[in-house]
C-alpha positions, 0 to 999 in steps of 0.5 A: 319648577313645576312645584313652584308652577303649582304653588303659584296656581294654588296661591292664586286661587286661594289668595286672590281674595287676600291680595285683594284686601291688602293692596295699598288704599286709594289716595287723591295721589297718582301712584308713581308706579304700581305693580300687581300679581303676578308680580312674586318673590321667592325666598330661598333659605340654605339651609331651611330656617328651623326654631333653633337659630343657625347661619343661613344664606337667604336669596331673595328674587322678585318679578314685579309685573305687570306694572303700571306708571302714568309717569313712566308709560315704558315702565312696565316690570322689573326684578330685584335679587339679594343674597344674606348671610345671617344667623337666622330661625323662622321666628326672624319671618315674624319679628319686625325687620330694616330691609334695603333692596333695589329694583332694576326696572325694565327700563334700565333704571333703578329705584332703590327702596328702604323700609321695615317689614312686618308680618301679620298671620290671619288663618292660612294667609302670611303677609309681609308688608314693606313700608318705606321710601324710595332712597334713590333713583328712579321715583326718589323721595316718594312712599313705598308700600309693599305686601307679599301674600303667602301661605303660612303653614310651613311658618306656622309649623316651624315656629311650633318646633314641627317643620321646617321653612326651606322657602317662601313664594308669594304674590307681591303688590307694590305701590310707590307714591310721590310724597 
């Protein structure tokens, strides 16, 4: 726990600047709701994703708060889990991917969310970008956008055949607008 505390400081630090930048650009639409660091994901890969490709349970846990909505004032953060079980090597975190999940909000309600993510790698930065729509639920029908922001050396270690990806923590940006 205490490693996470310190990479969730150290990721704070060197990426704020990132998380920044890739926060959803600016629209004449009000965002349904959005949420902002220190909303964060980890994933967990048992066992750790490695060149070769093996079967792998991946656990995917979000925070997402704080949060805001002008449409729902109470809304204020939610979670998501998903368990998978897959073949899977740490060339799969750079290749395009359908992802389906839902956010349980702390209003009770839930939002559940389908898209294709894609990874881009600028220097020591990996980002994660969701797009999507809103599929049911709370805020259906509208557009999702969402960026994890993470280090990328054990990645990049990996997909050189010199390490190994047990886990990935990021800071998370979400945005979900009504179409």
């Amino acid at each position: 726990m205490a490693r996470i505390r310190s990479l969730a400081i150290l990721l704070a630090t060197a990426l704020g600047a990132a998380v920044l930048t890739i926060a959803p650009a600016a629209s004449a639409e009000v965002p349904d709701v959005t949420c902002t660091p220190p909303s964060s994901n980890i994933a967990t890969y048992n066992p750790a994703l490695t060149l070769t490709p093996q079967t792998v349970t991946v656990v995917n846990t979000a925070q997402y708060g704080p949060c805001t909505s002008a449409f729902q004032p109470t809304l204020a953060s939610g979670t998501r889990t998903s368990v998978n079980v897959s073949s899977r090597s740490c060339l799969d975190l750079l290749a395009a991917t359908p992802i389906a999940f839902t956010v349980t909000w702390n209003t009770g309600q839930t939002s559940t969310i389908s898209g294709n993510s894609t990874t881009t790698i600028a220097g020591a930065v990996a980002t994660f970008t969701l797009t999507g729509t809103v599929t049911s639920g709370l805020f259906a029908g509208s557009t999702v956008v969402q960026a994890n922001v993470a280090p990328s050396a054990s990645l990049l270690l990996c997909t050189a055949g010199l390490g190994t990806v047990p886990s990935f923590y990021s800071l998370v940006t979400l945005e979900i607008t009504s179409a």
